[in-house]
C-alpha positions as CSV (number, residue, x, y, z in Angstrom):
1,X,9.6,4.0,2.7
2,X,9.6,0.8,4.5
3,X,8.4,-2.5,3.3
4,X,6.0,-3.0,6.0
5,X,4.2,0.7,4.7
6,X,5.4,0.1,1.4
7,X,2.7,-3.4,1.2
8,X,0.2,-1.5,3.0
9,X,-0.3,1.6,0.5
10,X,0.7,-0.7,-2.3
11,X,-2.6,-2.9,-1.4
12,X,-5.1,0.6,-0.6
13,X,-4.9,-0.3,3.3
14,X,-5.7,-4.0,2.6
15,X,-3.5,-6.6,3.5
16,X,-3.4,-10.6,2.1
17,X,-2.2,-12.7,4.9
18,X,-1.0,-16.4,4.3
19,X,-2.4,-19.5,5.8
20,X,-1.8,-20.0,9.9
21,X,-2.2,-23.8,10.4
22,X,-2.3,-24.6,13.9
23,X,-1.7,-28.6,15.5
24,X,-3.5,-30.0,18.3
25,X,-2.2,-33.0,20.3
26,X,-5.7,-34.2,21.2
27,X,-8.4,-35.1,19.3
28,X,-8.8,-36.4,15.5
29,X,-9.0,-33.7,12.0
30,X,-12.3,-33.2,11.3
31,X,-10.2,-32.8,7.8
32,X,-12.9,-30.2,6.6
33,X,-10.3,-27.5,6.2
34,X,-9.5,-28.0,2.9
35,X,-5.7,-28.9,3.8
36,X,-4.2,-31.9,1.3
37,X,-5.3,-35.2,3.0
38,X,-1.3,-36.0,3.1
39,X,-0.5,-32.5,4.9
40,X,-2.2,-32.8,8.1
41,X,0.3,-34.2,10.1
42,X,2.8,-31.9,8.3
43,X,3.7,-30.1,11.6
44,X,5.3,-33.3,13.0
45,X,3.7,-36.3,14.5
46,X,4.5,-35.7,17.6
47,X,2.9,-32.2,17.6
48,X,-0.9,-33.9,16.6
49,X,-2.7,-33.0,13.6
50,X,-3.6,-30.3,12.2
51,X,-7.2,-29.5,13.5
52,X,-7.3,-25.4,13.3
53,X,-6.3,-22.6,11.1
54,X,-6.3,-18.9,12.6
55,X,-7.1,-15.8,11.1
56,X,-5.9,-12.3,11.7
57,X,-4.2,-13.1,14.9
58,X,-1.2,-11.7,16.4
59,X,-1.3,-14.5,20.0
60,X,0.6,-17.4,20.2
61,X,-0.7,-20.8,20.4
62,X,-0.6,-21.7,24.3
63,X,0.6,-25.9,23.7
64,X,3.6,-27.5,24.0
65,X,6.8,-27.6,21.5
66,X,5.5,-24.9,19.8
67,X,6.7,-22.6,17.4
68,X,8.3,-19.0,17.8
69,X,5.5,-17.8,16.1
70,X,3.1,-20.3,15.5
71,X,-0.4,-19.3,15.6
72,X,0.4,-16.0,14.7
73,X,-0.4,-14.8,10.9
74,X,1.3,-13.7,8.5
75,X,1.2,-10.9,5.5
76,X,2.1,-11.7,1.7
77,X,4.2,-9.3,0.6
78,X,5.2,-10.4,-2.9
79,X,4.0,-13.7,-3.1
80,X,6.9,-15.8,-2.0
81,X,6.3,-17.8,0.9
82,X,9.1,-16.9,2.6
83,X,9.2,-13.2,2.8
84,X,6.2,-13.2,4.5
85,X,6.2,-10.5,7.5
86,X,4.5,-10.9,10.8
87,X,0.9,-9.4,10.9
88,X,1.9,-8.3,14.1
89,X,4.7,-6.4,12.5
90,X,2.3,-4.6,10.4
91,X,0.5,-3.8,13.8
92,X,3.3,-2.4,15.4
93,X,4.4,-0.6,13.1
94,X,1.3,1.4,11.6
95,X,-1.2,1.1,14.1
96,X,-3.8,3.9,13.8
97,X,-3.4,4.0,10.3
98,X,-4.1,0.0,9.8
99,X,-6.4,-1.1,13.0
100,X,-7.7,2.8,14.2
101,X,-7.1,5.0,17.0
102,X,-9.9,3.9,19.0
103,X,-8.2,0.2,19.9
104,X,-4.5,1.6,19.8
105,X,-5.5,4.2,22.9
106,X,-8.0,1.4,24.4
107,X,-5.7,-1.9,23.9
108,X,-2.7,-0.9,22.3
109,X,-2.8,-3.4,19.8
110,X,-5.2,-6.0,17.7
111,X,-7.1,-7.3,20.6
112,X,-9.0,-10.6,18.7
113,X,-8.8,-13.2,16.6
114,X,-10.5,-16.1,14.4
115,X,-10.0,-19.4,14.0
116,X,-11.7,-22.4,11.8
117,X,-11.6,-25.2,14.0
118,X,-12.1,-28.5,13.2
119,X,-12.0,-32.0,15.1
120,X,-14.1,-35.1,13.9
121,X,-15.4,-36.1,17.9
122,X,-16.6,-33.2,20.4
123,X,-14.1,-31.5,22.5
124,X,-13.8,-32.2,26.0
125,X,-15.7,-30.3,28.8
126,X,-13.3,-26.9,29.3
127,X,-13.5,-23.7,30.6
128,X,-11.7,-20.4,29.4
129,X,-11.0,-18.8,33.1
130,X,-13.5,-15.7,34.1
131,X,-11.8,-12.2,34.1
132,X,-11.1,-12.6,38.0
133,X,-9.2,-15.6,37.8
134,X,-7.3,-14.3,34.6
135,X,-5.7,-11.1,36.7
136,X,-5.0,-13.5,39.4
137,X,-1.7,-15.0,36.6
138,X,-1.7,-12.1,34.3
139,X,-3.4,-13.6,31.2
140,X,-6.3,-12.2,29.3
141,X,-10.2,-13.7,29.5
142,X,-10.7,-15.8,26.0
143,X,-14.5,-14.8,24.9
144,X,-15.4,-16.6,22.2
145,X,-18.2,-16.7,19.7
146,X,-19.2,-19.5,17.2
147,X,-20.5,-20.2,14.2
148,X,-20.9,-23.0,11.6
149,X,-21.1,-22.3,8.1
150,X,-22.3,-24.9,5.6
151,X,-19.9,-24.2,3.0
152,X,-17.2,-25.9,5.1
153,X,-19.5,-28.7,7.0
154,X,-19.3,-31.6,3.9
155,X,-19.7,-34.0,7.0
156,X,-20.8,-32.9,10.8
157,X,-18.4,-35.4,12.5
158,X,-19.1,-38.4,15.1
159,X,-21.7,-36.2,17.6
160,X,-23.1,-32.8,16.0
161,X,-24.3,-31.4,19.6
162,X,-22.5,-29.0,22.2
163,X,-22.3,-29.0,26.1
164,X,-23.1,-25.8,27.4
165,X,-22.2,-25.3,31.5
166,X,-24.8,-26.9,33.7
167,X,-28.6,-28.1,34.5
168,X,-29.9,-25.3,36.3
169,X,-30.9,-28.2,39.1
170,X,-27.2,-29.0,39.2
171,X,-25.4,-27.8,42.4
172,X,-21.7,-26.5,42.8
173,X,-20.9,-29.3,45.2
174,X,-21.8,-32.0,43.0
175,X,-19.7,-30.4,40.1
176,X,-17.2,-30.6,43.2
177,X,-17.4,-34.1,43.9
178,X,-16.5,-34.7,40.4
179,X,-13.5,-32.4,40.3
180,X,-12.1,-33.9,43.3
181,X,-12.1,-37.6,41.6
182,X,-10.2,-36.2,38.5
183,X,-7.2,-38.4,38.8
184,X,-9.7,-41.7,40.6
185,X,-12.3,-42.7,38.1
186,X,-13.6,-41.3,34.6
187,X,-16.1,-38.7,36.2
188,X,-18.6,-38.3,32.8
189,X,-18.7,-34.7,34.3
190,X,-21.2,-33.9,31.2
191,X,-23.6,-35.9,33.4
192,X,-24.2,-32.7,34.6
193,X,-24.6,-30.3,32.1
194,X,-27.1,-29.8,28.7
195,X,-26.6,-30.1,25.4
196,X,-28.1,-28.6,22.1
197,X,-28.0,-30.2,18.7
198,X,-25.8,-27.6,16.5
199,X,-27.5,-25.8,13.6
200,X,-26.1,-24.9,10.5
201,X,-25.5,-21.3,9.8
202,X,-25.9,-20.6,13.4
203,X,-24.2,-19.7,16.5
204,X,-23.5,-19.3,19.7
205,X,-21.7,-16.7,22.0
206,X,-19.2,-18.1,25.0
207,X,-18.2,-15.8,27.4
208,X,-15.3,-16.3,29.6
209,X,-16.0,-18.1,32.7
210,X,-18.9,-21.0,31.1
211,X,-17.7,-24.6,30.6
212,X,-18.5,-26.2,27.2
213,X,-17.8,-29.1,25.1
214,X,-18.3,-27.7,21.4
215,X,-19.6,-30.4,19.1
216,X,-17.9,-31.9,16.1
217,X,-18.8,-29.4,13.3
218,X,-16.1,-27.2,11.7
219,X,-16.7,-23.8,13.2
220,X,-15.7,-20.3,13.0
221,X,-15.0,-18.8,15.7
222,X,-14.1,-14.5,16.5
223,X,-12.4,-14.7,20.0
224,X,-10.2,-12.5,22.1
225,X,-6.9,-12.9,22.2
226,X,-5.9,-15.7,24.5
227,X,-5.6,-19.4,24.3
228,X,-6.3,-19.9,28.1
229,X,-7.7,-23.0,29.0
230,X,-8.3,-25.4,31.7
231,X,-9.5,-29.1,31.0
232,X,-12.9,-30.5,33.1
233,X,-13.5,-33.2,32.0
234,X,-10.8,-36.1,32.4
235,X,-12.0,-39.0,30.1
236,X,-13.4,-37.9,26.4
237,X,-13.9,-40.8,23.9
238,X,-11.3,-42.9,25.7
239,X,-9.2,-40.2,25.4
240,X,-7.4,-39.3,29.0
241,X,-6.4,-36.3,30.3
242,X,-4.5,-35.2,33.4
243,X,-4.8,-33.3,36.6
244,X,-2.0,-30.9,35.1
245,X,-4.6,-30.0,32.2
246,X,-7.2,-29.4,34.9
247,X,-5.3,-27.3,37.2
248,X,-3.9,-25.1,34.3
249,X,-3.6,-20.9,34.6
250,X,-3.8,-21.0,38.2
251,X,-1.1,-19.5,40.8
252,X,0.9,-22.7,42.4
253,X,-0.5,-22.1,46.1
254,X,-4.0,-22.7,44.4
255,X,-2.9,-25.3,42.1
256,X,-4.1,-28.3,44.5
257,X,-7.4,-26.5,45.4
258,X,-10.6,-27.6,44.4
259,X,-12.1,-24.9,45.5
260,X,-10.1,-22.4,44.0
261,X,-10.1,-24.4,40.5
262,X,-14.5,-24.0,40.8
263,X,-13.8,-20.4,41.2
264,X,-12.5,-19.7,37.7
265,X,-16.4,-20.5,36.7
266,X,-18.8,-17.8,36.7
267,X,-21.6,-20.5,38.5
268,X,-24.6,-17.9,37.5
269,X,-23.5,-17.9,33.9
270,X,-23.2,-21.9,33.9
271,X,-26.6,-22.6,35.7
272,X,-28.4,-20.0,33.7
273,X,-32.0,-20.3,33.2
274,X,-32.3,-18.8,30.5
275,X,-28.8,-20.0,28.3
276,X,-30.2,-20.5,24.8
277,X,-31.8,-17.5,24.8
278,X,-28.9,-15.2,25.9
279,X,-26.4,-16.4,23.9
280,X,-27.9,-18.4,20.8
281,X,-27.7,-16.5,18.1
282,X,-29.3,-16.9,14.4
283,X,-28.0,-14.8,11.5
284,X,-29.5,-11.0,11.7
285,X,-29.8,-9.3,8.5
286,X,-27.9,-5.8,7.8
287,X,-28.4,-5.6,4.1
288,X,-30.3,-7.2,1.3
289,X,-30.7,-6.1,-2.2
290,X,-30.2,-7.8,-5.3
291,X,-26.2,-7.3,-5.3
292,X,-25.3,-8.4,-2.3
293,X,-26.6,-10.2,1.6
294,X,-24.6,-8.8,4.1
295,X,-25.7,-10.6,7.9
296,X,-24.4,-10.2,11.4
297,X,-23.6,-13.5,12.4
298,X,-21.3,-12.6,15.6
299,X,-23.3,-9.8,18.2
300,X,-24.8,-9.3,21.1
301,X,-21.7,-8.9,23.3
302,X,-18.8,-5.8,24.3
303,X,-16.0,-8.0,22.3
304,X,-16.4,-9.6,19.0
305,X,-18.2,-9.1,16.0
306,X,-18.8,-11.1,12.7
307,X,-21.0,-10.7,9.6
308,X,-21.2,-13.0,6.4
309,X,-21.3,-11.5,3.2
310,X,-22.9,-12.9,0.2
311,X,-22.1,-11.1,-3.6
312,X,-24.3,-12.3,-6.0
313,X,-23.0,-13.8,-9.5
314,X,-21.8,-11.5,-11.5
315,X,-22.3,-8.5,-9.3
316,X,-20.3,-5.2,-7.9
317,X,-20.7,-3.6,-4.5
318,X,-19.1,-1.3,-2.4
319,X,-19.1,-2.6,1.2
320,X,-18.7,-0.1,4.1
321,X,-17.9,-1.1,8.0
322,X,-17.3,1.6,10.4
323,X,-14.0,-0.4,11.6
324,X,-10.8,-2.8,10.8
325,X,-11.5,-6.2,10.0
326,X,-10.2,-9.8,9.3
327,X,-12.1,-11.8,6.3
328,X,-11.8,-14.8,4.4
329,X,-13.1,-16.2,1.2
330,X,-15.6,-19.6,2.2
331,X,-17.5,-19.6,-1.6
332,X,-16.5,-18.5,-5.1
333,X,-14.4,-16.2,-6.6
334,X,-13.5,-12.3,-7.8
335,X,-11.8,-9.5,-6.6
336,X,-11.5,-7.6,-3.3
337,X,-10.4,-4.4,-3.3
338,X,-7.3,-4.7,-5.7
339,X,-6.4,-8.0,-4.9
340,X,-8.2,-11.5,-6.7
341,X,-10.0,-13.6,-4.3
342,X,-11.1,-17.0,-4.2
343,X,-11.8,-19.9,-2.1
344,X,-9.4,-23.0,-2.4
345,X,-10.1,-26.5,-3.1
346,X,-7.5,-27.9,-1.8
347,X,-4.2,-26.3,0.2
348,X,-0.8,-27.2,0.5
349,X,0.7,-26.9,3.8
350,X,3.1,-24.1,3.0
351,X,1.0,-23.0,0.4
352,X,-0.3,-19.4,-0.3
353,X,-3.4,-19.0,-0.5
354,X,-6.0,-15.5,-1.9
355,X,-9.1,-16.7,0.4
356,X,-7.6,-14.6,3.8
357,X,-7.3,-10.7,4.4
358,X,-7.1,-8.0,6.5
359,X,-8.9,-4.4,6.0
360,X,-8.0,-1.5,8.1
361,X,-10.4,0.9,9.6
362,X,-10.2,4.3,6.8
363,X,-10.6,1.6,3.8
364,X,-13.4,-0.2,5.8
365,X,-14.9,3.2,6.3
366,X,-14.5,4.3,2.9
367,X,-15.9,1.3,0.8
368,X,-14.1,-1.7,-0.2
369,X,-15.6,-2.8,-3.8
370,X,-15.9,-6.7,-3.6
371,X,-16.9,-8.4,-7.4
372,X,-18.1,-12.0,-8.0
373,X,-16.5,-13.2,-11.2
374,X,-18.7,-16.0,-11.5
375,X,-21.4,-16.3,-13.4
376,X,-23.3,-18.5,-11.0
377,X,-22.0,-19.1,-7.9
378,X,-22.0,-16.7,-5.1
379,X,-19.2,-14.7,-3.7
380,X,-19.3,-15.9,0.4
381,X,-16.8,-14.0,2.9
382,X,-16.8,-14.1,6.8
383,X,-15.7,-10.9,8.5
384,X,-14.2,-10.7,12.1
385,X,-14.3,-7.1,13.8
386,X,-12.6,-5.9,17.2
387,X,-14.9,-4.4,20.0
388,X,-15.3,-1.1,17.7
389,X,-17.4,-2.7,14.9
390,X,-20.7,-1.5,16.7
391,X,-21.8,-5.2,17.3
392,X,-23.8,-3.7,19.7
393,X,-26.2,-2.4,17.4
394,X,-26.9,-5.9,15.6
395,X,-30.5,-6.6,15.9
C-alpha cells in the first residue's frame, strides 16, 4: 500500500492538511490570521507580507517569484513538517475515492478552493475576467463568494465597506474615459461605482466578470480555482499601480485596447439594478437542535458552497453532507472524526497546525462525528464544498 492511500484509510477518508500561507506584494496584513506578529514577513521582504492563507486548494498563486508550489496545500502525514505530501497528490492519486465520481468525470480534479484573506485597507478596484474573456488565454473564470466571520474580525481594518461594479446611471464610456487615463492621472475610478458597509457573519457572492474592491475585514472566501486578475483602479491609498496590472490575462494583439480590456466585464452584471439583492447573502439555516447549528453561509450559485457549523459545549453529533469538503476549525476545541481539532492562538510560520481538513465524499455521506471538548465554548468550523454539494437547494 502506498503512503498516499496508506494516510487516507489510516484517517477514515479524512485528511489533516498543514497551513498554506500565501504573500502579497500590495497592501498592508490586516494581521487577523493568527500568524506570530514576527512571522509575517517570513516569506521574504521582497515577496510582501503575508496577507492570505488558502485552504484545500491544489492552484498556484498567480504573482511574481513565487514558489513551485506555493498556494497549494499540503497533507500531514505523520506530523513532521517536512514529509508533508501535496493535496494535489492525494487528488491524483485516489480521486473517486477522496473527492467523488461526479467532479472526477465533470472536472477531472478538485475544481475550488478557500482562502482567509486579510489586508488592513480595502483592495483596489479589480475584476476576475468573465468566462468569454478567460477562453480567449486559456485560464479558468475565478467565482468567488465571501463571508466574514466574527471569530476572526478582532478589528475591521481602516474602511469596513466594499465596492461592488457600478451606479446603474453610470455608462460604459465614462468607465472608458477612465481606463484610457490609467497611466495620466489617479482616475478615483470608484467615483463610479457603490458601496455597502460589510456586515458581520454575512456575505456576498462575486461572479466572474463584476469589478469590486472588497473592504478591509478578514474574510472567507470558497472560489474556483484560478487566481486571474486584472487591476482597475490605478491609485489605491497612495498606493500605484501600473498599466501592466490593468492589461493582465489578455492575448498581446488586445493588450493596448481599451475596448477589448472593457470587454472582460459582464456590463449587465456591473450595472445591476437589483445587486444587493442577487447576490447578498445572510446565513440560511439547515439545522438547529440543541447539539449542534449547522447554516449555509455560501449558496445561491452553480459553483461554491459553504456552511458554518456550530457544536455546542460538551456535545456529540454526527454531521452528514452529500459531498467532499474542505473545513477549518475558527472556535474551540474537540475531535473530528479521529483526529483532535482546535483552533490556534497563535501560529508559527512553518508550524502545524489541527484547525484545517479535508473530508471526502463516502465519509461526508456517511457521518463524520464532530465532539466539543469544552465545557463552555462552542465548537465553530467553516465548510467549503465543490459544485456537487447541492448549494442549490440552500434556502
Amino acid at each position: 500500500m502506498n503512503k498516499i492511500r496508506e494516510v487516507f484509510e489510516r484517517g477514515e477518508g479524512i485528511l489533516q492538511l498543514t497551513p498554506t500561507w500565501v504573500p502579497r506584494p500590495f497592501n498592508r496584513p490586516g494581521k487577523r490570521l493568527r500568524l506570530h506578529p514576527d512571522d509575517y514577513f517570513a516569506m521574504g521582504m521582497e515577496r510582501g507580507a503575508i496577507v492570505e492563507r488558502w485552504f484545500s486548494s491544489i492552484t498556484h498563486v498567480e504573482t511574481k517569484e513565487a514558489g513551485e508550489h506555493e498556494g497549494m496545500s499540503f497533507v500531514n502525514v505523520d506530523d513532521n513538517p517536512e514529509h508533508a505530501i501535496l493535496f494535489k497528490d492525494f487528488i491524483d492519486e485516489l480521486g473517486s475515492d477522496l473527492i467523488g465520481q461526479e467532479l472526477v468525470d465533470t472536472y477531472g480534479t478538485w475544481p475550488m478552493y478557500s482562502k482567509f484573506y486579510d489586508y488592513q485597507k480595502p483592495l483596489f478596484h479589480h475584476i476576475h475576467h468573465a468566462e468569454e474573456a478567460c477562453k480567449k488565454v486559456g485560464v479558468l473564470p475565478k467565482h468567488e463568494h465571501y463571508y466574514f466571520p466574527k471569530q476572526y474580525n478582532n478589528h475591521l481594518g481602516d474602511m469596513p465597506v466594499s465596492y461592488f461594479g457600478f451606479d446603474p446611471s453610470v455608462s460604459k464610456e465614462e468607465v472608458r474615459e477612465r481606463l484610457a487615463d490609467y497611466t495620466t492621472r489617479d482616475t478615483r475610478i470608484t467615483e463610479l461605482s457603490r458601496a455597502f458597509r460589510i456586515e458581520l457573519d454575512t456575505g456576498w457572492y462575486t461572479p466572474a466578470g463584476v469589478v469590486h474592491a472588497p473592504g478591509s475585514l478578514c474574510t472567507y472566501e470558497p472560489q474556483w480555482n484560478s487566481d486571474v486578475m486584472a487591476i482597475w483602479e490605478n491609485v489605491v491609498n497612495g498606493e500605484v499601480f501600473h498599466y501592466e496590472d490593468l492589461c493582465g490575462y489578455l492575448p498581446e494583439e488586445d493588450k493596448n485596447d481599451i475596448d477589448k480590456i472593457l470587454e472582460v466585464a459582464d456590463w449587465n452584471l456591473n450595472t445591476a439594478m437589483d445587486y444587493r439583492k442577487r447576490f447578498f447573502r445572510r446565513p440560511c439555516t439547515e439545522h438547529e437542535d440543541d447539539s449542534y447549528l449547522q447554516q449555509w453561509i455560501v449558496y445561491g450559485n452553480e459553483y461554491i458552497g459553504g456552511k458554518e457549523l456550530t457544536i455546542a459545549p460538551g456535545k456529540m453529533a454526527l454531521i452528514k453532507d452529500p459531498s467532499a469538503y474542505g473545513c477549518v476549525v475558527i472556535q474551540g476545541h474537540g475531535q473530528i472524526g479521529k483526529y483532535k481539532c482546535e483552533s490556534p492562538t497563535l501560529i508559527r510560520y512553518g508550524e502545524l497546525t489541527a484547525d484545517e481538513f479535508f473530508v471526502s465524499k463516502d465519509a461526508a455521506a456517511k457521518g463524520v462525528i464532530i465532539t466539543n471538548d469544552s465545557k463552555y465554548e462552542p465548537l465553530v468550523l467553516l465548510k467549503h464544498f465543490g459544485p456537487d454539494g447541492n448549494i442549490l437547494n440552500a434556502k
